[in-house]
Backbone as CSV, one residue per row, in Angstrom:
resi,resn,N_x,N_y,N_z,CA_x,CA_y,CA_z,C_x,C_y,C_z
1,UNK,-78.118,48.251,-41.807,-77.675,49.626,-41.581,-77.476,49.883,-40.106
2,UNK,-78.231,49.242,-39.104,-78.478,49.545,-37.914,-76.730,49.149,-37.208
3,UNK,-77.146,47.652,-37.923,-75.578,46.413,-37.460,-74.080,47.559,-37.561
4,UNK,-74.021,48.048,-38.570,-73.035,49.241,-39.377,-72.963,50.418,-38.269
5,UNK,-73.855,50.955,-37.909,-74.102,51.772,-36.718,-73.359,51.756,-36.037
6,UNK,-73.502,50.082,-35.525,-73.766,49.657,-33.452,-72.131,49.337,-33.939
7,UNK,-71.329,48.857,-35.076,-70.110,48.842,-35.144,-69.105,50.146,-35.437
8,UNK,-69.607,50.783,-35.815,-68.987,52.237,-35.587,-68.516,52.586,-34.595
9,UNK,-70.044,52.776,-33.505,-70.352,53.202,-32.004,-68.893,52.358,-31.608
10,UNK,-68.810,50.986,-31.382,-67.892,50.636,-30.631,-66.615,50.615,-30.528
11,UNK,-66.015,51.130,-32.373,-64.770,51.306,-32.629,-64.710,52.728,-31.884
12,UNK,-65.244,53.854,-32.151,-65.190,54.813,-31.288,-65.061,54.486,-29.791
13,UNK,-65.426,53.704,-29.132,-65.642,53.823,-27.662,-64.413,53.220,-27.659
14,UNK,-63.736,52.088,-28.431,-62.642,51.537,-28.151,-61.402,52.157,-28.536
15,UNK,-61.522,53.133,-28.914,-60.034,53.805,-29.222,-59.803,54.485,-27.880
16,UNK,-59.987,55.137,-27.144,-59.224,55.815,-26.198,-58.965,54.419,-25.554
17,UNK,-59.212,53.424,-25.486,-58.564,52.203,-24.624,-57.439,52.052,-25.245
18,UNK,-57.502,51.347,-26.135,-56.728,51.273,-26.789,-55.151,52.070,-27.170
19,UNK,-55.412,53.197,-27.170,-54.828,54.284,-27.451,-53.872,54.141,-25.920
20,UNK,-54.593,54.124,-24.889,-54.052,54.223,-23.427,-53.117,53.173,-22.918
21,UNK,-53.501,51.626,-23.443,-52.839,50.235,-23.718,-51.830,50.606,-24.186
22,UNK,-51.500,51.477,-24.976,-50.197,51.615,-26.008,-49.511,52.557,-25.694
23,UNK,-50.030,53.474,-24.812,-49.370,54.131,-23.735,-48.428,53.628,-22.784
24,UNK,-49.596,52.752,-22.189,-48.675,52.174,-21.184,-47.767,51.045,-21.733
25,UNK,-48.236,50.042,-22.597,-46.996,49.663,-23.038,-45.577,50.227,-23.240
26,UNK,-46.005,51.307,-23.950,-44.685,51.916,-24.157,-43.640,52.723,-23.203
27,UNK,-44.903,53.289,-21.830,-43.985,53.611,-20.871,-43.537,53.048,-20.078
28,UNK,-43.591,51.340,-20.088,-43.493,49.968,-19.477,-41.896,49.566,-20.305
29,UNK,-41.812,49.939,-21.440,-41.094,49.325,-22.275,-39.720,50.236,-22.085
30,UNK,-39.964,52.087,-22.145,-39.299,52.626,-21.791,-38.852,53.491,-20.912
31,UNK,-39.004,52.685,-19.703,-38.956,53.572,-18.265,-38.280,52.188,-17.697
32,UNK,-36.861,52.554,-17.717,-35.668,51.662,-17.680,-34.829,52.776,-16.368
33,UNK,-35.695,53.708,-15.816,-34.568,54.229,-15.065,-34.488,53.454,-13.520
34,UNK,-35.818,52.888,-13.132,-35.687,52.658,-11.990,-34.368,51.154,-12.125
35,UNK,-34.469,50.370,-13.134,-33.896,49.004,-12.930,-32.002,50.006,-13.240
36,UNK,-32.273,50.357,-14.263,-30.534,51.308,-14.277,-30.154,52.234,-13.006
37,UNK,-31.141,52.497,-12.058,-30.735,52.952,-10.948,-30.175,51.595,-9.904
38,UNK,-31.254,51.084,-9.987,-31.272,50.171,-9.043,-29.451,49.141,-9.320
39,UNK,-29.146,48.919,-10.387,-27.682,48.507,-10.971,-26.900,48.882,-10.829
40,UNK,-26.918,50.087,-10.680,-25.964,51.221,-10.598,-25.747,51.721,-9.244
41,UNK,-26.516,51.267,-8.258,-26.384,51.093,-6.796,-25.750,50.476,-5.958
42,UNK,-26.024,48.954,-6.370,-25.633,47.350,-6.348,-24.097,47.696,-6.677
43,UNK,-23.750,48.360,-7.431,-22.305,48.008,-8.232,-21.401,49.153,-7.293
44,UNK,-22.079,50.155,-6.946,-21.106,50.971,-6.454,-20.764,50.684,-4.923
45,UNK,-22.353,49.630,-4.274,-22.131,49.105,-2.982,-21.137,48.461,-2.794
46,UNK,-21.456,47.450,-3.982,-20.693,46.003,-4.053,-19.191,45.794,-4.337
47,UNK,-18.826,46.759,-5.905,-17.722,47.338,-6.172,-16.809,48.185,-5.698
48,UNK,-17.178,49.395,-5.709,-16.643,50.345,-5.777,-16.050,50.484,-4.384
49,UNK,-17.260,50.397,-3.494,-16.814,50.329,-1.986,-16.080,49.584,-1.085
50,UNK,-16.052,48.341,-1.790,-15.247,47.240,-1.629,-14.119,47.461,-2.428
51,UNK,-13.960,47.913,-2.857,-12.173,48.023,-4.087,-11.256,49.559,-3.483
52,UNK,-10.199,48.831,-4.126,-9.534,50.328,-3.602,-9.675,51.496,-4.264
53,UNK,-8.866,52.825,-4.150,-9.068,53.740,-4.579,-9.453,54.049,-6.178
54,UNK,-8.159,53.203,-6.612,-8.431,53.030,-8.125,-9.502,51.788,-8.560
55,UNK,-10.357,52.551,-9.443,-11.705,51.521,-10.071,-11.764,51.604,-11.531
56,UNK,-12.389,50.795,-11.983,-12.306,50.536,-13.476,-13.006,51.236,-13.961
57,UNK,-12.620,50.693,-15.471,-14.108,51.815,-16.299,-14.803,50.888,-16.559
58,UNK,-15.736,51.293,-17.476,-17.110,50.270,-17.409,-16.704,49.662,-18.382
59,UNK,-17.988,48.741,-18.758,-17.540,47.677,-20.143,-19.053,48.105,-20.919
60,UNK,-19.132,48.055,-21.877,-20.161,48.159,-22.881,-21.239,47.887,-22.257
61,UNK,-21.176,46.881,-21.925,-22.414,46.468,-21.097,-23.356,47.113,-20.319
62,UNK,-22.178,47.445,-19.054,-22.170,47.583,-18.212,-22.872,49.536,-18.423
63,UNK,-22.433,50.181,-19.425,-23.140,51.652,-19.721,-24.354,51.258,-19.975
64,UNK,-24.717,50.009,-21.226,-26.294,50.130,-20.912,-26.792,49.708,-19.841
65,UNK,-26.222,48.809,-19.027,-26.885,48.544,-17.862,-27.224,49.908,-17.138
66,UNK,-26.248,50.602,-16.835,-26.643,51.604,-16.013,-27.325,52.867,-16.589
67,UNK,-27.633,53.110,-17.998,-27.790,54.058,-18.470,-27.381,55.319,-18.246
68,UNK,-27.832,56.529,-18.318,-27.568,57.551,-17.608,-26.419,57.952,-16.336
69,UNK,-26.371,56.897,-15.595,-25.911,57.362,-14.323,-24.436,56.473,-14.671
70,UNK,-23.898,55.828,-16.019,-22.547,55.868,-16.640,-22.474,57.008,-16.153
71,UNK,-22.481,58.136,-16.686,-21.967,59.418,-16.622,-21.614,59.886,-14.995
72,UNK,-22.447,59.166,-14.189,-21.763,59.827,-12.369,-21.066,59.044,-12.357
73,UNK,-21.062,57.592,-12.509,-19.599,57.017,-12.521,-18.484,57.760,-13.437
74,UNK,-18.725,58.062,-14.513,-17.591,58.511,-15.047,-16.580,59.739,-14.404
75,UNK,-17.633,60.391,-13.659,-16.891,61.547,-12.651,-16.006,60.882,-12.108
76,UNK,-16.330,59.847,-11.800,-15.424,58.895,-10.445,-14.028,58.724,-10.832
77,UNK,-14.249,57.938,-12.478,-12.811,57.233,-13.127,-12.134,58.358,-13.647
78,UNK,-12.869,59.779,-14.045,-11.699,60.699,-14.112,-11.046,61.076,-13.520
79,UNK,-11.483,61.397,-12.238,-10.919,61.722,-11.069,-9.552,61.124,-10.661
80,UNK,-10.340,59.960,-10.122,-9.168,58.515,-9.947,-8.001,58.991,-10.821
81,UNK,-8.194,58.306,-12.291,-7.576,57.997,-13.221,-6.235,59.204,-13.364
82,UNK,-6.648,60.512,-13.144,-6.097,62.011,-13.080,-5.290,61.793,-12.039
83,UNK,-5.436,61.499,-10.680,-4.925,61.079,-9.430,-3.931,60.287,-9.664
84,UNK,-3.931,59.123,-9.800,-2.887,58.371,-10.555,-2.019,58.574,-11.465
85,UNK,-2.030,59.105,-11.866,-1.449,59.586,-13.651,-0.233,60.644,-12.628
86,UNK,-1.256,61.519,-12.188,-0.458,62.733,-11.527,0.413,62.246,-10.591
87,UNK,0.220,61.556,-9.592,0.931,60.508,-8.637,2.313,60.090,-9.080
88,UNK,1.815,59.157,-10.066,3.183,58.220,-10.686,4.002,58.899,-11.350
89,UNK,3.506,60.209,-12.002,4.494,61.369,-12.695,5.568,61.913,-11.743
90,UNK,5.310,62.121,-10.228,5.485,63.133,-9.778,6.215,62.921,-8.399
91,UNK,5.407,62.571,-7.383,5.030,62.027,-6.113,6.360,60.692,-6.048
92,UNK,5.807,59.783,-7.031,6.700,58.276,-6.923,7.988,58.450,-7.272
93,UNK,8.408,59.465,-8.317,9.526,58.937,-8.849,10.277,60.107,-7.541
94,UNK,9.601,61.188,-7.374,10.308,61.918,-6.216,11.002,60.832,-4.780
95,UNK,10.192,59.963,-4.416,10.205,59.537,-3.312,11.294,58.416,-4.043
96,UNK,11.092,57.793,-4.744,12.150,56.695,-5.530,13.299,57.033,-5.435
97,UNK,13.665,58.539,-6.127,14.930,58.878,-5.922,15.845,59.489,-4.785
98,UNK,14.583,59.440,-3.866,15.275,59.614,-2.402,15.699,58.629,-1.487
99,UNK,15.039,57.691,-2.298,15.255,56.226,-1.702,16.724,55.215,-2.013
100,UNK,17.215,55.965,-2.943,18.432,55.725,-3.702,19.181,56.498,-3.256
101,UNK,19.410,57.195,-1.988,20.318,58.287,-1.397,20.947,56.870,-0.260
102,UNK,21.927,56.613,-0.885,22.677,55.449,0.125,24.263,55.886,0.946
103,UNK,24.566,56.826,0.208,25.810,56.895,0.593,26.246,59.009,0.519
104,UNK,26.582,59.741,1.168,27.285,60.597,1.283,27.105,61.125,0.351
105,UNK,27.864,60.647,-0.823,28.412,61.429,-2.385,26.757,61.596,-2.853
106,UNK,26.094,60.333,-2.741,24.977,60.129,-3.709,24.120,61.367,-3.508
107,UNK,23.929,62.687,-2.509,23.769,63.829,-2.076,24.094,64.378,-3.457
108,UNK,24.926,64.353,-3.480,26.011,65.113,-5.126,24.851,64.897,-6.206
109,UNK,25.175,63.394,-6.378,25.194,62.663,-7.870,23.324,63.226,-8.133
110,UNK,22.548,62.874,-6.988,21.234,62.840,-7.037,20.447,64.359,-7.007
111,UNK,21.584,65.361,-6.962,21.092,66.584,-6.415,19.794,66.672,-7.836
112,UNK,20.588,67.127,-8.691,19.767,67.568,-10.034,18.917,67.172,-10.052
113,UNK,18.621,66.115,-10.058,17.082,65.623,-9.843,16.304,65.536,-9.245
114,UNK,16.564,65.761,-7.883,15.929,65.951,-6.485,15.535,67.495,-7.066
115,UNK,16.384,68.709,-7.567,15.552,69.906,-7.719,14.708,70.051,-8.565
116,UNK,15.126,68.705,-9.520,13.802,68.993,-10.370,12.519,68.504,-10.361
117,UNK,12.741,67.162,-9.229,11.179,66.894,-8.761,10.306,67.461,-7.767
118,UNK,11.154,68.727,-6.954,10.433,69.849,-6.027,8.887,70.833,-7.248
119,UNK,10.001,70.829,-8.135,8.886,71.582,-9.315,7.720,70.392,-9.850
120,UNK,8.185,69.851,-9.992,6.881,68.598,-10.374,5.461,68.468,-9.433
121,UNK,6.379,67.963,-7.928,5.480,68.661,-6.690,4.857,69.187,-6.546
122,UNK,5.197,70.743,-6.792,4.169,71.558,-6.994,3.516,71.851,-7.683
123,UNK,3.929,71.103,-8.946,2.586,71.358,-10.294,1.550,70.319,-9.454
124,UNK,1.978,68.958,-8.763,1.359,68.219,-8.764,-0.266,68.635,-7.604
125,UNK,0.385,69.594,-6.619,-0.767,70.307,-5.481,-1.988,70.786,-6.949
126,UNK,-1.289,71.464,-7.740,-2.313,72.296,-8.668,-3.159,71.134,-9.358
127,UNK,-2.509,70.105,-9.927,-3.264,69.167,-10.920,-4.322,68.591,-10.132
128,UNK,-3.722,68.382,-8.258,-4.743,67.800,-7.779,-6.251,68.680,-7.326
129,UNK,-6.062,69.884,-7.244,-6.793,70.870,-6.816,-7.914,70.860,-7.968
130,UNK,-6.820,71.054,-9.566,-8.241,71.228,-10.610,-8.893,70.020,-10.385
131,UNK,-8.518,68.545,-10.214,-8.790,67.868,-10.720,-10.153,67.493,-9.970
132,UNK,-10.065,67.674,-8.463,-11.198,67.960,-7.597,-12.200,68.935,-7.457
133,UNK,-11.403,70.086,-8.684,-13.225,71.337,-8.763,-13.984,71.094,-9.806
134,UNK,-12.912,70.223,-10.861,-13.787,69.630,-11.877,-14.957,68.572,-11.359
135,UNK,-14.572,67.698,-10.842,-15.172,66.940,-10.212,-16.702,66.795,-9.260
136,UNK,-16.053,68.025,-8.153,-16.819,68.488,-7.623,-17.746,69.911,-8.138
137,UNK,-17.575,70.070,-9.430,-18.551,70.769,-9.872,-19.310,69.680,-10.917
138,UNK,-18.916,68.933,-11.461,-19.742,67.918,-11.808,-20.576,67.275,-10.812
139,UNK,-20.233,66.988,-9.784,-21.032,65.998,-9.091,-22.184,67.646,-8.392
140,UNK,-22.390,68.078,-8.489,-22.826,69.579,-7.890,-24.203,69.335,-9.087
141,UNK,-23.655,69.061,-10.478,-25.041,69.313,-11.387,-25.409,68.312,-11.728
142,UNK,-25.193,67.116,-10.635,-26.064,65.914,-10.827,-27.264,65.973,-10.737
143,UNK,-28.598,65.342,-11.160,-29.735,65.611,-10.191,-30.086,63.672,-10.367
144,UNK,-29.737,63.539,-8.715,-30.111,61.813,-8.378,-31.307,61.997,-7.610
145,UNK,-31.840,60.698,-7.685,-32.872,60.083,-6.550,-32.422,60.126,-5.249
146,UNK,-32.806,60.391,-4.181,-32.640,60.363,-2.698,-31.739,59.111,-2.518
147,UNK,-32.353,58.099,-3.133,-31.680,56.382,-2.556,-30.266,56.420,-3.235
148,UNK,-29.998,56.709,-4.643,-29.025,56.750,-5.309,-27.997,57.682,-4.353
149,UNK,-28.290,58.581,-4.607,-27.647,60.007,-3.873,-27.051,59.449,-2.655
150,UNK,-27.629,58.763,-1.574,-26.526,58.977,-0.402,-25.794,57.635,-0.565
151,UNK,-25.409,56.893,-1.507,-24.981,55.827,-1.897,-23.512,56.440,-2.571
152,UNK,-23.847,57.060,-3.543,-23.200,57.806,-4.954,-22.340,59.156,-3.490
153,UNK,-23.213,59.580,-2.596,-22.071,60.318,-2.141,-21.021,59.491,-0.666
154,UNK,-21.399,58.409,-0.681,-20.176,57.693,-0.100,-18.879,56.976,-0.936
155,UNK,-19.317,56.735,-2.124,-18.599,56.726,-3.343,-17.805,57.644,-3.822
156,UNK,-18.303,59.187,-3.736,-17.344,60.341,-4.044,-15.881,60.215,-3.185
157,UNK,-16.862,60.425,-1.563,-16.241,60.411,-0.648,-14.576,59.640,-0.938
158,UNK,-15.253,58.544,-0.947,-14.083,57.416,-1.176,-12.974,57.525,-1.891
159,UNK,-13.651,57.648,-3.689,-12.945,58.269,-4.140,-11.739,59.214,-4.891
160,UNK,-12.815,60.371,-4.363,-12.234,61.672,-4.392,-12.342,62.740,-3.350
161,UNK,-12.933,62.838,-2.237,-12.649,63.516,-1.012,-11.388,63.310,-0.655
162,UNK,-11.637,61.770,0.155,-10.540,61.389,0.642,-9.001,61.290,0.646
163,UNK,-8.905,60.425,-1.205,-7.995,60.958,-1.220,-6.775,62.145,-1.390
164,UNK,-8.268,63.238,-2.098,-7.004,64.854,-2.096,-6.929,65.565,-1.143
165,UNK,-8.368,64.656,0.135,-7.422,65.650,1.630,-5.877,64.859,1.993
166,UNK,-5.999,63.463,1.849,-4.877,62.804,2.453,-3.701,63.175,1.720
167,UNK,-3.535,63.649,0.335,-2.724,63.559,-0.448,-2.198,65.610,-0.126
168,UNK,-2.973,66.277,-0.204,-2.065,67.755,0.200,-1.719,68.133,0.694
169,UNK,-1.751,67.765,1.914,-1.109,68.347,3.181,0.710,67.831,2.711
170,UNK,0.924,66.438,2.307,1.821,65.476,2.478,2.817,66.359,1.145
171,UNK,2.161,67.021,0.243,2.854,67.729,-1.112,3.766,68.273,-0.433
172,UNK,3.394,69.542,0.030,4.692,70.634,0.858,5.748,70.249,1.481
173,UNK,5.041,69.176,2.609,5.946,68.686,3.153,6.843,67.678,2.829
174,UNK,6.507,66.748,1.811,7.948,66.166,1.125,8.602,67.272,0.202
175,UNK,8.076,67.630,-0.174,8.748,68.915,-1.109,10.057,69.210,-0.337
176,UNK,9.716,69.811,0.987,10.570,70.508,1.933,11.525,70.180,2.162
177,UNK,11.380,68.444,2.847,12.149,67.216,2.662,13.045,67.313,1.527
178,UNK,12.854,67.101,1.023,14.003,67.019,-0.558,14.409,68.355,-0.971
179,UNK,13.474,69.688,-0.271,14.858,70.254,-0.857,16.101,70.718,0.356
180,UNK,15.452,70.430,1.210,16.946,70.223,2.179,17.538,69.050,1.823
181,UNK,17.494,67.673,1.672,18.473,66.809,0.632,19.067,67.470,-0.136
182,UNK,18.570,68.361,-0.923,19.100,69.770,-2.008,20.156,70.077,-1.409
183,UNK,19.827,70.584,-0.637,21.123,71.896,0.366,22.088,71.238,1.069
184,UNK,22.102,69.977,1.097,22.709,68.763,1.921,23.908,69.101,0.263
185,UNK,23.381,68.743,-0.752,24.035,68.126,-1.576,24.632,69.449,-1.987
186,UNK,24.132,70.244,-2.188,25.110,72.276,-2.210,26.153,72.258,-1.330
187,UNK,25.629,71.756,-0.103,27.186,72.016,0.918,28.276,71.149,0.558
188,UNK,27.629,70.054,0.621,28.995,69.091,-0.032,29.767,69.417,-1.361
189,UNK,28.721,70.018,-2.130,29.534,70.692,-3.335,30.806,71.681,-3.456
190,UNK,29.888,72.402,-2.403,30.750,74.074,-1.958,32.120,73.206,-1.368
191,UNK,32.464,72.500,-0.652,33.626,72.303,0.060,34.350,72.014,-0.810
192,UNK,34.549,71.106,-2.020,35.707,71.323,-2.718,36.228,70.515,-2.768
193,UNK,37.799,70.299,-2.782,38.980,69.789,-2.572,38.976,69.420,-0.730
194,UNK,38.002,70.258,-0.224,38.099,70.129,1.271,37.356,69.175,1.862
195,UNK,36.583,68.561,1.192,36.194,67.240,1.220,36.063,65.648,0.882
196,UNK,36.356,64.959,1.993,36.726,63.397,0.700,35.607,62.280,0.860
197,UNK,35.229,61.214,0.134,34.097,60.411,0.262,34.859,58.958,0.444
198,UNK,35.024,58.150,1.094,35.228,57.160,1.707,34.614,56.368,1.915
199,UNK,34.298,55.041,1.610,33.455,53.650,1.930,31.918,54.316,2.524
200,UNK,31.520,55.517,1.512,30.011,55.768,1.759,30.470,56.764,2.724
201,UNK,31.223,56.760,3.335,30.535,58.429,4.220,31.618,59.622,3.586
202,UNK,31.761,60.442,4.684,32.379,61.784,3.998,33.173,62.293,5.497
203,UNK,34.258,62.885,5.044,35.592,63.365,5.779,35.653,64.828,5.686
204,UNK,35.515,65.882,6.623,35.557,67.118,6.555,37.379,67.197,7.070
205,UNK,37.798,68.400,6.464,38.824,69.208,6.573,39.284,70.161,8.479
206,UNK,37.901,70.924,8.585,37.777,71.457,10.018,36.614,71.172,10.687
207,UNK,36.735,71.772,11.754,35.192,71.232,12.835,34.129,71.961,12.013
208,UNK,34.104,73.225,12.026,33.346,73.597,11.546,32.278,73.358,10.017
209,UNK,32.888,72.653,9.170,32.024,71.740,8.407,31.556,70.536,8.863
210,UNK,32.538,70.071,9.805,31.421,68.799,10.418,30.331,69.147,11.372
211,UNK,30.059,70.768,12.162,29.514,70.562,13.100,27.901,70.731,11.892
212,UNK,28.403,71.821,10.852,27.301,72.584,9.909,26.588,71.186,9.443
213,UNK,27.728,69.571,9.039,27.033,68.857,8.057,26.187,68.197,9.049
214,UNK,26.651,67.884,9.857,25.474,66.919,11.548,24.681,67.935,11.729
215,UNK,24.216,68.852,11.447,23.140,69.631,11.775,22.184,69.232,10.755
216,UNK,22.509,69.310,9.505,21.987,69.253,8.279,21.293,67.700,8.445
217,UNK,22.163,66.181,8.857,21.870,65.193,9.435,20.544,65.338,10.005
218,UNK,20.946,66.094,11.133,19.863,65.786,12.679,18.428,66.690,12.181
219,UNK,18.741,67.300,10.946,17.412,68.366,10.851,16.566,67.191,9.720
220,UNK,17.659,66.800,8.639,16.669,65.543,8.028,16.168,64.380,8.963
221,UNK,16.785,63.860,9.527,16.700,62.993,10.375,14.312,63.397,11.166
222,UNK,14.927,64.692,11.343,13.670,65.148,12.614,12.532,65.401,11.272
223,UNK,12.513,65.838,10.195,11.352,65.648,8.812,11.607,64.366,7.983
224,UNK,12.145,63.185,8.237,11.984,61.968,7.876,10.444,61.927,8.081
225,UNK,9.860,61.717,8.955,7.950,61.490,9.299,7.588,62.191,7.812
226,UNK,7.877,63.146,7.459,7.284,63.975,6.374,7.094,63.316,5.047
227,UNK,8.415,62.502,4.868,8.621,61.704,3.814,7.609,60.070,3.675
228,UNK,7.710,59.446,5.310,6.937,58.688,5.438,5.683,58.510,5.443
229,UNK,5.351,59.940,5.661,3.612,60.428,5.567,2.944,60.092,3.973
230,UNK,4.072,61.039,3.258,3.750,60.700,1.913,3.485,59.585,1.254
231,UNK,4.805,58.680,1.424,4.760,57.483,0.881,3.391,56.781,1.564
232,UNK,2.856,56.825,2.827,1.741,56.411,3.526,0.713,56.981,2.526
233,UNK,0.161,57.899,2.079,-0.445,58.303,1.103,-0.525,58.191,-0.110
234,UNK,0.613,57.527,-0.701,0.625,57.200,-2.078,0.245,55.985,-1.907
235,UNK,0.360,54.929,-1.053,-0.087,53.619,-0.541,-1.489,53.749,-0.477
236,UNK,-2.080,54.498,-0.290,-3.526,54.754,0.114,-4.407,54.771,-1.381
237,UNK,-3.593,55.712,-1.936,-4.381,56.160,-2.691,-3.996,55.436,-4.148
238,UNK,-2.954,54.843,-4.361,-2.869,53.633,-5.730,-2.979,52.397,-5.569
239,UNK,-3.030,52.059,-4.739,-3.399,50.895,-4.231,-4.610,49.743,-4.950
């Protein structure tokens, strides 16, 4: 009876051990944030910072690897991904078809479309604007670790700072650009019968349309930089 006792006594004394063992096992087993931080550091050093603007999405894996902090990367690839999308819609084919302005007439032929990628343009300032408050209100209700955090905000930086300061200024001003190409291609319209196109250039009637069309020349000529800025920025940022 005594033996029965003294084995009681000790199952009692041994349960809160026990109990605590299985504690910590289990918060050993599931306290995966420091190694998914620590991955998710490595990759944005190693990767992200090293690659250009545009970055991938993850691979299966690669979400459980990082657990949780998938999701601050994912701020990243929407961003990007939105940037791009909006870019190649808008921005490229604008600059493409200015690039195809070879000859006099092509003013004419190219007008229509030159006015209709001024409007694209400017949807495109707006798409980039939401696409950075989304962003930056996501990254606002993150809550990171100190070490993560100034890692993750040289990563934003990169980005998405960077590229929608480099990229708005450059909107207006190709805009502007092309639509004086516009008005280039109106005047030549307006003249009529009073104008002829010849081995690529163009033949005015009186002085006074040639002095109006060399103005029109020397004023594109002086916002060419404007156009080059852009394209410098679309280089930057799809790259």
């Amino acid at each position: 009876m005594a033996v029965g006792i003294q084995s009681k006594g000790v199952m009692r004394w041994l349960a809160p051990i026990v109990a605590l063992l299985v504690v910590m096992q289990l918060t050993a087993c599931g306290d995966k944030e420091p190694e998914q931080r620590k991955a998710f550091i490595d990759y944005l050093q190693n990767t992200v910072m090293r690659s250009g603007v545009k970055i991938p999405t993850l691979s299966e894996d690669q979400k459980q690897k990082f657990g949780n902090y998938a999701g601050d990367y994912a701020i990243l690839v929407a961003f990007s991904q939105q940037l791009t999308k909006s870019v190649d819609a808008s921005l490229t084919p604008a600059i493409d078809q200015v690039s195809q302005i070879r000859t006099a007439q092509d003013y004419i032929s190219k007008r229509d479309g030159l006015q209709q990628s001024i409007g694209t343009l400017n949807l495109l300032g707006q798409q980039i604007q939401t696409a950075k408050s989304q962003a930056d209100s996501a990254r606002t209700a993150l809550k990171q670790p100190d070490d993560l955090k100034a890692v993750y905000n040289q990563a934003y930086d990169k980005i998405v700072t960077a590229p929608a300061n480099a990229l708005m200024p450059t909107i207006p001003a190709a805009a502007g650009f092309i639509q004086e190409l516009v008005q280039v291609g109106d005047f030549l319209q307006a003249q009529g019968n009073q104008v002829s196109f010849n081995n690529g250039g163009v033949q005015f009637r009186n002085q006074q349309q040639v002095a109006q069309y060399n103005a029109m020349m020397t004023n594109l000529a002086a916002k060419q930089q404007d156009l080059q800025n852009a394209q410098k920025a679309i280089n930057e940022v799809v790259r």
